[in-house]
N, C-alpha and C positions, 0 to 999 in steps of 0.2 A: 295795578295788577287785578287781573279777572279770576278768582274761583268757583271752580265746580265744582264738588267736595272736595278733594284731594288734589287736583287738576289746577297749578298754575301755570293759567295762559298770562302774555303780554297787558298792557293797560290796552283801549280798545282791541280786540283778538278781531281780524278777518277770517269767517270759517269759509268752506266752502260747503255749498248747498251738497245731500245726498240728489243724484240724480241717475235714475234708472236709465241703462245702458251707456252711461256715463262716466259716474265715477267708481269706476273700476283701480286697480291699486298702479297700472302705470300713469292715471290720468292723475290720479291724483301724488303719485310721486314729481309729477311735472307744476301741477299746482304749489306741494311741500317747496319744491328746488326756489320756487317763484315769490315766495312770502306768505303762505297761506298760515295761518296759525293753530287751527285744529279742522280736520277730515272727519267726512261719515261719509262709512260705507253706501251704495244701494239700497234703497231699501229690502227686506230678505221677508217674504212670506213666512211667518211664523207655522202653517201650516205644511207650507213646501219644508221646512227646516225639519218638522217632525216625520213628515213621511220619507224623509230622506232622498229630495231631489237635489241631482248634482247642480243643476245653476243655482238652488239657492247655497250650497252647502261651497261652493266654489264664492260666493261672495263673500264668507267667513275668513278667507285670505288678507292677513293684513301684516305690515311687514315693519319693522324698527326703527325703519330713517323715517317714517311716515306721521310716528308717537308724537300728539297725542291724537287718537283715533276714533272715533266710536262707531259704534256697530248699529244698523237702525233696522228696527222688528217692524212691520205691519201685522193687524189681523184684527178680528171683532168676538174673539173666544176666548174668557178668560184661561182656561185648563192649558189651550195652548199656546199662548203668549207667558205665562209663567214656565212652561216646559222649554219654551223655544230660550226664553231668556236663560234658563240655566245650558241650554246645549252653548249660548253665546257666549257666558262666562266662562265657559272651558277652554275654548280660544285668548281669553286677557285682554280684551281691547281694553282703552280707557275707561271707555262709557259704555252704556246703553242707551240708544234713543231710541220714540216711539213716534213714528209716522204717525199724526192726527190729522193730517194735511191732504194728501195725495188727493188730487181731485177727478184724475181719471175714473171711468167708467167701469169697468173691470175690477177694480178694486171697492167701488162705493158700493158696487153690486153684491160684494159680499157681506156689506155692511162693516168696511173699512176705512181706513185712510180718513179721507174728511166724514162720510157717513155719520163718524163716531160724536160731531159736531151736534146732531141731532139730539144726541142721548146723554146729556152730560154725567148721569150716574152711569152709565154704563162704561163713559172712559175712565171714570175715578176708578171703579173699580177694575177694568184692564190694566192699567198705572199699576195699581196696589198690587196686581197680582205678580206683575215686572219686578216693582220693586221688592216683594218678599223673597220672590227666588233669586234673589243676587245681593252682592256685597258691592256690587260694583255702581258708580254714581250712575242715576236713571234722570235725562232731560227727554224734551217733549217739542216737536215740531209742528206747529198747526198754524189753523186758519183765523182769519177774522169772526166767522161763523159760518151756516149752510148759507143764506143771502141776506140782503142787504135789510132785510125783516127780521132778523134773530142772530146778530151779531151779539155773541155772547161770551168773549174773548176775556171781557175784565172776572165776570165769573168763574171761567175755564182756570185762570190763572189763580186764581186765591185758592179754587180747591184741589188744584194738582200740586201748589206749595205745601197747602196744609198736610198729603199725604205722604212728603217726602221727594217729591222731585228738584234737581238743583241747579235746573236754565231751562228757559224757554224762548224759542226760537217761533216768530209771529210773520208769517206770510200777508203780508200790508191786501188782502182779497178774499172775498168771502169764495165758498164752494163753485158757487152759482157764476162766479165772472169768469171760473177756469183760470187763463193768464190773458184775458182781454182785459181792455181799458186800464186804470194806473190802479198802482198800488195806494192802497191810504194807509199811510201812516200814523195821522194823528189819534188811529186809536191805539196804538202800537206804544207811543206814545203817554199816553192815559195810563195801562197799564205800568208800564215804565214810575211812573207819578203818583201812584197809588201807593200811600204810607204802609202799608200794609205787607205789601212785596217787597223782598230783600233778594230772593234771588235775581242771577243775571239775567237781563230781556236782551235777545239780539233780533234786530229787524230784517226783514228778507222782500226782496221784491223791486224790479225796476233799477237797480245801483248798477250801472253801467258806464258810469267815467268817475274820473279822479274828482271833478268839480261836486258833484250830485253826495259822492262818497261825504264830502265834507260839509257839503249844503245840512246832507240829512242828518251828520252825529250831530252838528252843532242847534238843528232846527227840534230834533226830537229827542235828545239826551237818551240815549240807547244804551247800554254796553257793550255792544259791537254789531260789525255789519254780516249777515252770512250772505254771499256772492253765491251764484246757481251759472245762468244761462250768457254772464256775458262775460266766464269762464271761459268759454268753450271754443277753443281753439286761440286763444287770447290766455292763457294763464302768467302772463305779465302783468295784467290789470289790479295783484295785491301788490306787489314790490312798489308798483306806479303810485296807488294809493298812501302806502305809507312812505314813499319820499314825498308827495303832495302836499300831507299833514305835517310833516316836518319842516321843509321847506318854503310849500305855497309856490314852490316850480315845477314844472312837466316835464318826463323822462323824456326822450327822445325815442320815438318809438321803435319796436326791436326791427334792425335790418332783416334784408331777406334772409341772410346770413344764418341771425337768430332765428326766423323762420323754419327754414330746413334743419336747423340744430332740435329744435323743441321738435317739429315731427318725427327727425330720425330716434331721437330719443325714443318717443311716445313706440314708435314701431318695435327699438330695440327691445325695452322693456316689454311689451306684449307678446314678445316671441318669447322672451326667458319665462313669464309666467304662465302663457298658454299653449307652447309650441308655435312652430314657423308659421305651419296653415292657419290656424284657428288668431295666432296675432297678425298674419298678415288681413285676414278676411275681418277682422274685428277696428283695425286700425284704419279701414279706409273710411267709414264715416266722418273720421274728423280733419281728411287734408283738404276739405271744400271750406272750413270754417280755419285754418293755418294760412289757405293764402286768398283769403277772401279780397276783391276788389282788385285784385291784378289784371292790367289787363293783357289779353291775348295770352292768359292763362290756358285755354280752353285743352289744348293738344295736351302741356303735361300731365292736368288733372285726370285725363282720361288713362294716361297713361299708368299714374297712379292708382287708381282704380280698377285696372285691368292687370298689370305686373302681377305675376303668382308667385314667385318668388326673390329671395332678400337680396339675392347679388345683384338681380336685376331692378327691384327699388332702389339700392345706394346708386345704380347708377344711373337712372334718373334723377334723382338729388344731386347729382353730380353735374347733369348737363342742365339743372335748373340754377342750380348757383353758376355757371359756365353765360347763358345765357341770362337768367338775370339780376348779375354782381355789380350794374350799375344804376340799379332802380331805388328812387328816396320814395321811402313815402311819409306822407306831410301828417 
């Protein structure tokens, strides 16, 4: 068994990565259904959160089949990363996480996300300032370092434990590589092996099949994997993993069947938490990653993506399973 303070997960826990315009609480309800073990929200501008913008204050949405859950802050201000973390423990999630990672542009610009990479007092004290305003357990998602010159990951780690945080979660890439070339692990790793760290390390990066998933816990001894990007639109890939580790055999992978089940979900649930329009216009990004590699998909997808409304998707889903209820895929 894995704890977080209070938080017991499974023995290895697969999380699922926070990912902006992603995981949102139907996506991640379809992850939950799938084997995920613990969720984090979006990341939510701690700034946005205090000025009271609805899309941050709309990611505070987190729901009870979902537990255990955490909520994740960005920002490079102490005053408002302490304010934001208490408007977050007014909601109950599980946790509190702190983006240290984000390596988009936008964000580093305000001397956020990964940014904070550069300044390691100044993340200790953002952390400290998280952690005083809350009772709630405070973990930590980041990078290897800004590049490949100042990876400074085993230090990051010894002084965000010593201030009280209670997992860390290591993006196997420095700032500087974005998500090019491979994740490295074995500094991930390192920290992992360091007699000095007790809390949980889970590794992030590149884990895209069942074989890699069991390559990397038995290669780098982690305490578990957090899954991101080959989620998406595949949220079979935890259940896949943990029959793999069990067994050492490969599910069979979900029929189209299963296909159209997970999208009409994903649609259902985003109309219940955002309204019809706003779930259906949110929901089309992800039927291009649901029925990836079919081929002479081209006409439904379109059609999926143009359909305005729900009576007219189900029945689309209806004439895709109609036409293709005889398709294997290997």
């Amino acid at each position: 068994m894995v704890k977080i303070g209070n938080i017991e997960l499974p023995e290895f826990p697969l999380l699922l990565a926070p990912m902006e315009d992603v995981s949102d609480p139907p996506f991640r309800r379809l992850c939950k259904t799938h084997g995920a073990d613990l969720m984090f929200s979006e990341f939510i501008s701690s700034e946005g959160l205090i000025r009271d913008a609805i899309k941050s204050r709309q990611k505070l949405d987190i729901f009870d089949y979902e537990r255990p859950v955490g909520i994740q802050i960005f920002g490079g201000d102490e005053e408002a990363m302490a304010l934001s973390s208490k408007i977050v423990s007014a909601v109950n999630p599980d946790l509190i996480d702190i983006n240290f990672g984000c390596p988009v542009k936008k964000v580093v610009c305000k001397g956020a996300g990964a940014a904070v990479l550069k300044d390691v007092d100044l993340m200790v004290r953002l952390t400290k300032a998280v952690i005083d305003s809350t009772n709630l357990p405070v973990t930590v998602k980041t990078r290897l370092g800004w590049d490949e010159n100042s990876i400074n990951i085993d230090e990051v780690a010894e002084r965000l434990q010593d201030i009280g945080v209670k997992a860390l979660s290591i993006h196997g890439r420095t700032r500087a590589q974005l998500y090019k070339g491979e994740a490295d692990w074995s500094h991930i790793a390192r920290v992992k092996n360091n007699p000095r760290i007790t809390m949980p390390i889970f590794g992030n990066g590149d884990i895209d099949s069942v074989e890699k998933a069991l390559e990397y816990k038995n290669k780098y001894g982690v305490d578990g994997i957090m899954i991101g990007r080959a989620a998406i639109g595949y949220p079979w890939i935890f259940n896949e993993i943990k029959h793999y580790f069990k067994t050492g055999e490969k599910l069979a992978p979900p029929t189209m069947s299963d296909r159209i089940e997970a999208a009409q979900n994903h649609l259902t649930w985003a109309m219940e938490w955002k309204g019809e329009w706003v779930g259906i216009v949110e929901t089309r990004r992800h039927y291009t990653n649901y029925f990836k590699g079919i081929p002479n998909f081209k006409e439904y997808r379109q059609k999926l993506v143009t359909t305005d409304n729900a009576v007219g998707l189900h029945q689309v889903f209806d004439e895709i399973r109609d036409v293709f209820s005889g398709y294997e895929f290997v």
